[in-house]
Structure formats: C-alpha cells, structure tokens
C-alpha positions as CSV (number, residue, x, y, z in Angstrom):
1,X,27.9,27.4,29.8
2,X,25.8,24.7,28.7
3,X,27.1,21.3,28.5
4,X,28.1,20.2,24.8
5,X,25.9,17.6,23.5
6,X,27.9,14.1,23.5
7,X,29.4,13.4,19.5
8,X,27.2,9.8,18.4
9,X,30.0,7.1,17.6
10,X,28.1,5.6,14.7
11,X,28.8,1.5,14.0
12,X,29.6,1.3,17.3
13,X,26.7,-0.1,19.1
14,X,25.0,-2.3,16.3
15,X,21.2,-2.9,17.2
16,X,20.1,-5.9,18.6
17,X,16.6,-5.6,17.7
18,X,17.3,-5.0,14.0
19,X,17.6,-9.0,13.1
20,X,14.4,-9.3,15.4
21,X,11.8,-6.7,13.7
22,X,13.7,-7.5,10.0
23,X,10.1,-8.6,8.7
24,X,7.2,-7.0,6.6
25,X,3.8,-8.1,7.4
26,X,1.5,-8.6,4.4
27,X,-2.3,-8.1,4.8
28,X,-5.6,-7.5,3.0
29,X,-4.8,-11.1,0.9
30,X,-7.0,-13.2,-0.9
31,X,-6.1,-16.6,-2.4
32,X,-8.3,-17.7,-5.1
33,X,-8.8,-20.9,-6.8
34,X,-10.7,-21.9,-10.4
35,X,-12.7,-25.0,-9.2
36,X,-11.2,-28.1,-10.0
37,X,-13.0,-29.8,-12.4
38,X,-13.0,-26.6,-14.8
39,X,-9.1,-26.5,-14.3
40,X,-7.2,-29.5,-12.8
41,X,-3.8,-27.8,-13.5
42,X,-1.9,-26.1,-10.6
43,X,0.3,-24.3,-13.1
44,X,-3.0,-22.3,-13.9
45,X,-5.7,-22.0,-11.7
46,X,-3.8,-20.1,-8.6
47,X,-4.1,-16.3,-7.7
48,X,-3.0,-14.3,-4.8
49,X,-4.6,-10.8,-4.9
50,X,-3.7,-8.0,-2.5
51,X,-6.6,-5.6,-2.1
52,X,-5.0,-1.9,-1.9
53,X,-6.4,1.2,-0.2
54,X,-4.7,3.9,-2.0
55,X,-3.1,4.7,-5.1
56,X,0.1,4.6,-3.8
57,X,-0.1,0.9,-2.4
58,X,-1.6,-0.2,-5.6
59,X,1.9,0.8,-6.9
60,X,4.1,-1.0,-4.9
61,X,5.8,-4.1,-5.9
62,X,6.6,-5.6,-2.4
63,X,4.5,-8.7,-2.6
64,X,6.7,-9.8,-5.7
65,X,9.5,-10.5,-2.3
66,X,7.3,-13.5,-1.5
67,X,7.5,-14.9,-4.9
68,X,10.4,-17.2,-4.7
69,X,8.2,-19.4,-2.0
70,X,5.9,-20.2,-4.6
71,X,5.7,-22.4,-7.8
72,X,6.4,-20.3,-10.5
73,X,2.3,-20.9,-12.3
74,X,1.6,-18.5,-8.8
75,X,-0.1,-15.0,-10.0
76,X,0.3,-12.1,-7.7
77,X,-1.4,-9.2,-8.3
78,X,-2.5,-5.6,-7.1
79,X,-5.9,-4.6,-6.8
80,X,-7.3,-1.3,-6.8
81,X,-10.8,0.1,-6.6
82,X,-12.4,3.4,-7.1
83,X,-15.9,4.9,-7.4
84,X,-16.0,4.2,-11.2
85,X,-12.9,1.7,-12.1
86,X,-11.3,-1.0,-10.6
87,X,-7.6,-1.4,-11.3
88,X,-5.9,-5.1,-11.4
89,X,-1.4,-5.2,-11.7
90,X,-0.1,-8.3,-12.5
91,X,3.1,-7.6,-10.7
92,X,5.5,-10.7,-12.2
93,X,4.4,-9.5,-15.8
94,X,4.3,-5.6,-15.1
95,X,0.9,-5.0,-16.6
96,X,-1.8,-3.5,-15.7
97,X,-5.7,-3.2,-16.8
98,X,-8.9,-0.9,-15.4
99,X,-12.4,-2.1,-15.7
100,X,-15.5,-0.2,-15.2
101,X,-17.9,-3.4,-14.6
102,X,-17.2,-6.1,-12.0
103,X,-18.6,-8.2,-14.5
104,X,-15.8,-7.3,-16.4
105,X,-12.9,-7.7,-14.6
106,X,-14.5,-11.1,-12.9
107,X,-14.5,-12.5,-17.1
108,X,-11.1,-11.5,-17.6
109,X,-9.8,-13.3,-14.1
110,X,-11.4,-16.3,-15.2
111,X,-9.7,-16.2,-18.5
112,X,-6.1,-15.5,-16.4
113,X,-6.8,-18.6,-14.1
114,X,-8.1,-21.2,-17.4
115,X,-11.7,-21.2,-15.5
116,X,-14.0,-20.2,-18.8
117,X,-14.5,-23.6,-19.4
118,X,-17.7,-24.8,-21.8
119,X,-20.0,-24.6,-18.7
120,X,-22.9,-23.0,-19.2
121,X,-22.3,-19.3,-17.2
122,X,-24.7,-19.5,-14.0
123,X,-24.6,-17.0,-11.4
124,X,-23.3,-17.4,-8.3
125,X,-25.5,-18.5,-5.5
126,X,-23.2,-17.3,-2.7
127,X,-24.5,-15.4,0.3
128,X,-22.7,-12.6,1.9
129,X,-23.6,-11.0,5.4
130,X,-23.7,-7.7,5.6
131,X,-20.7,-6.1,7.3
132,X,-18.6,-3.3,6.8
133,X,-15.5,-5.6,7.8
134,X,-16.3,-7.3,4.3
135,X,-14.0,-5.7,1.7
136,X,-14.8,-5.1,-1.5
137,X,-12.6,-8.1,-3.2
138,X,-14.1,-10.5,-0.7
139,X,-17.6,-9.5,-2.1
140,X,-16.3,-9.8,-5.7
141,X,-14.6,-12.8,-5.4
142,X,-18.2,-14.8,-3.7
143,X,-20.6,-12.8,-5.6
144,X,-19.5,-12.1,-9.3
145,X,-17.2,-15.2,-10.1
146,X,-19.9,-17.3,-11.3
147,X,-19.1,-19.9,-8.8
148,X,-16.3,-21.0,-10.6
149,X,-13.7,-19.7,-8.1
150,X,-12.9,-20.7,-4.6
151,X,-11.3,-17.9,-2.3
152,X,-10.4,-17.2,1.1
153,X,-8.8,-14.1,2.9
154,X,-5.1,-14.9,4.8
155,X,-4.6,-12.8,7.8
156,X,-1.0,-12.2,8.0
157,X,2.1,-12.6,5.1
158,X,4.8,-12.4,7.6
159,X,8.4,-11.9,5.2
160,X,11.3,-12.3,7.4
161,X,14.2,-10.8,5.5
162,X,17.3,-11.4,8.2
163,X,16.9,-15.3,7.2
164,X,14.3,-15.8,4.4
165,X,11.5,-16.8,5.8
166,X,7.7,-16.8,5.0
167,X,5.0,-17.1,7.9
168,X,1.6,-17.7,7.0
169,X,-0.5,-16.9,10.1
170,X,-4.3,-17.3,10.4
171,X,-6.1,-16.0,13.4
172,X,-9.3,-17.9,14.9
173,X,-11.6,-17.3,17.8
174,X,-13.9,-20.2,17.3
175,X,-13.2,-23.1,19.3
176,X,-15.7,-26.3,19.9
177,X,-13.7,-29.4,21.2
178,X,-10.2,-27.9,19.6
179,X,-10.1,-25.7,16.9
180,X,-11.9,-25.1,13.6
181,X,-12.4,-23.7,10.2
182,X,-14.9,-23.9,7.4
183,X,-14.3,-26.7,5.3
184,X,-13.9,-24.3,2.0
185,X,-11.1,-22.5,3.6
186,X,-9.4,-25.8,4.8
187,X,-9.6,-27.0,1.2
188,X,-8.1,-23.7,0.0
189,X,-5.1,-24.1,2.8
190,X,-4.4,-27.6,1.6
191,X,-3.7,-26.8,-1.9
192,X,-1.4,-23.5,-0.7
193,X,0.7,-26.3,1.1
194,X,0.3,-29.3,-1.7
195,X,0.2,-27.4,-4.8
196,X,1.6,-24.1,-4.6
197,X,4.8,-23.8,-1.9
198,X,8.1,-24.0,-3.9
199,X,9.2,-27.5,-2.7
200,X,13.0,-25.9,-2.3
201,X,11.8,-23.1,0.1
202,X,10.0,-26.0,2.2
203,X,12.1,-25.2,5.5
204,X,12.0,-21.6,5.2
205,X,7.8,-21.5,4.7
206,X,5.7,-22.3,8.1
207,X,2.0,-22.1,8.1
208,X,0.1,-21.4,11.9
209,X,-3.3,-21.6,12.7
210,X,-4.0,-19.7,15.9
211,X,-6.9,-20.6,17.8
212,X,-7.9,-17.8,20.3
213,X,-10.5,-18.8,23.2
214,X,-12.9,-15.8,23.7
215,X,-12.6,-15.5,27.2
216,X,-9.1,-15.8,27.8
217,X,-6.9,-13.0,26.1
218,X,-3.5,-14.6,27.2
219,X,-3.5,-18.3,26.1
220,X,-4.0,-19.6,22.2
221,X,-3.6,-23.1,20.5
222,X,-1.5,-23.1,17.4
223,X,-1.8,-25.6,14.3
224,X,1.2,-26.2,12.6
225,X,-0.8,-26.4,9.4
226,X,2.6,-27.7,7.1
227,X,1.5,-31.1,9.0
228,X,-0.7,-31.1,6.6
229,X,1.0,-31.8,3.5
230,X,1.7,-35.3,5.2
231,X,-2.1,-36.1,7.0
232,X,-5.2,-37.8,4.5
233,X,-7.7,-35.0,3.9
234,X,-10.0,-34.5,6.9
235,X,-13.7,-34.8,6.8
236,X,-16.1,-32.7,7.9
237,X,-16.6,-33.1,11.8
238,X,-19.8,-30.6,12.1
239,X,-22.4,-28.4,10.9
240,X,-22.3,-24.8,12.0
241,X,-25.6,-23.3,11.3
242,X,-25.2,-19.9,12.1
243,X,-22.3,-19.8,9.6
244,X,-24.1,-22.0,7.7
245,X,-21.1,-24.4,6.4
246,X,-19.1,-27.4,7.3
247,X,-16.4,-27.6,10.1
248,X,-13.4,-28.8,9.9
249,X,-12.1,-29.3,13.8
250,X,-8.4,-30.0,15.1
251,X,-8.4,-31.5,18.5
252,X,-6.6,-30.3,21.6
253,X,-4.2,-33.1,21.6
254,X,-3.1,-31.9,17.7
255,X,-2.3,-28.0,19.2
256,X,0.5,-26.7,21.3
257,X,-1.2,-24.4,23.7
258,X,1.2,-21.6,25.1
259,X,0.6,-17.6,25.6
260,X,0.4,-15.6,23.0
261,X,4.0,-13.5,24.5
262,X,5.5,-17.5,24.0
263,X,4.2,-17.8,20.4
264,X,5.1,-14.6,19.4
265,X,8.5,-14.3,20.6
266,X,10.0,-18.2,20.3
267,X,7.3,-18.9,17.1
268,X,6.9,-16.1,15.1
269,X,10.0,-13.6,16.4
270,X,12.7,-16.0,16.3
271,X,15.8,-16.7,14.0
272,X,14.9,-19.6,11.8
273,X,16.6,-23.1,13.1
C-alpha cells in the first residue's frame, strides 16, 4: 500500500523570503525633459515613458505604484508601437491616443510637456549609432523631438512593496579614474533628484549608480547619487571621443566598493532602515 501523501498545514510555516523578493522591477524607462529655457517650470516639463512590447503590457497600470514618489506635475505614460501606429496612455489621466506619424506624436508630447515655445521648429541634429539594443522610443526621443527634449533611459525601477520603497539603479561599465556618465544624463539625474522626488518620500527613494569594471565580474563601485541633491553641480572632467560627449567622473574615494552578492543583498535586498 502506498504511503499517503502528508496533509499541507497551511499558515503554519510563513515564508521567509516573501518580505525579501516583495519588489517589482521596472524596465524599458525613459525620462524626458523639455529644455529649460523653452519651459523653466518643473510642474510641466517632466515625463517618464515606459516603452511596452506587447499589447498586453501597454495595458497595465503598474507604473502608476511609483507615483506617490514623485511631485504630482510627473507624467507617466505607456507607450506602444506597431508597424503602422504608435499608441501613447497617459496612465494618471486614463487616456489614450494613436498616431500614425512620429512627427505626430513627437508635436503632441511637446504640447503635453509646454515645449512648443515661439522657436523657430529646427530639426534635430542628434546622432544615433546603429544598434539593435537601441529601442524604438530611444530613437524617437533623440531624433524626432526637434531638440527641444532632453532624455535618458533608467535601467532598473526597483518598487519594494513590504516597506515602500523606490530604488533607482543605473548600471555602468565605463570606468577612467572612478566612475562616469555623459554629462546629458547627469543633468537629467540631477533634476530627477532636485525637481521631481516627492520631498515627503525622501527616505523611502535611494538612487545607485553602479560602476562595473570590465574585467572583474565580482567587485563594483556604487554612487549613492541622492548625495547629489546636497553637492554644486559638477563640471565636465573629460572628453570621450568615441562617445563623442562630455564626462562626468566620480572618484574612487566618492564610491563604496564591495561585491556585487554585498550590494545586492545588504543594498538593494534589505528592509529599509
């Protein structure tokens, strides 16, 4: 006679990793900016768009969880697009638009984010190398925003549900005497830290950069970027020429250098103190 299979005694062993993996992890994000001397106002000029790859994502409302982190003049929005229409959700207002021409869609983003203006319209001179690891909303956002719109990808949205938390995590390889970025980007982080954060959701928001060396897989270098809201804006220290842009470099001695296991589980895994 086979042995009976043992009854499960639910509630009685609650799960200790439940409070641990509690978290969604945002990706595919773009933060965009109208330039500041079209709009000045930071109650205006902000978007975060979340580039989709189905239908189905496109319908999903789980960015608006983030929302409370951010001043309220934040947009968030869904973007969608096909072979003949691109599909934009504004998920705080609950409406939604399609637009066969990027030209389009780029005049009606301008109008969202007050970045018309009385300029004359000039094409944007951005470049763009071609990759397939360049989405389509990274193109867009360069190439058919008439210059009037800074924007950068963010790597990880990391929403910790257990005890309210928002990580922003960027991920770099380049290193040259510490850690850098391009000076665009660092100008987009600052105003996510100075202009945007919700100032009563301060201690539940953190902000990493994570320097990676290329030849060591084990040890990074991690920027608490919040530090930020606090420091004078930082010059340019270099010129890379095969990006072709500015650098902006944070030394050694302004990084905590651990293993990526140690950042991950006491950084990034653990209960908010």
């Amino acid at each position: 006679m086979a042995k009976p299979v043992k009854d499960e005694i639910y509630g009685t062993r609650p799960s200790r990793l439940n409070a641990i993996f509690d978290f969604r992890i945002f990706r595919n994000l773009f933060f965009a900016t109208c330039l500041h001397r079209i709009n000045p106002n930071p109650a205006s000029r902000y978007i975060l768009l979340k580039e989709c790859k189905s239908e189905r994502e496109f319908e999903d409302n789980a960015l608006l969880q983030i929302a409370p982190f951010f001043t309220a003049g934040l947009r968030l929005g869904n973007i969608f697009w096909e072979e003949d229409r691109i599909h934009i959700r504004s998920l705080k207002a609950a409406t939604q638009k399609s637009f066969e021409n990027p030209d389009h869609l780029a005049k009606f983003l301008l109008q969202v984010l007050k970045c018309d203006g009385k300029e004359e319209w000039q094409p944007s001179t951005a470049t763009i190398r071609e990759s397939a690891r360049v989405s389509s909303l990274s193109k867009f956002l360069r190439l058919n925003m008439y210059g009037r719109v800074a924007s950068t990808d963010i790597d990880f949205l990391i929403f910790h549900e257990a005890d309210n938390r928002l990580t922003l995590l960027e991920e770099k390889l380049y290193t040259q005497g510490g850690g850098s970025i391009g000076h665009g980007q660092y100008l987009s982080f600052r105003e996510i830290v100075t202009d945007i954060v919700n100032p009563e959701m301060l201690k539940n928001f953190r902000f990493y950069l994570m320097f990676l060396p290329e030849q060591d897989t084990t040890t990074c270098y991690i920027y608490n970027f919040m530090q930020e809201r606090k420091l004078a804006v930082r010059s340019p220290a270099f010129f890379d020429p095969h990006r072709k842009e500015q650098r902006i470099l944070f030394g050694y001695n302004e990084m905590h250098k651990m293993t990526l296991d140690k950042f991950l589980g006491d950084w990034l895994l653990n209960k908010l103190t």
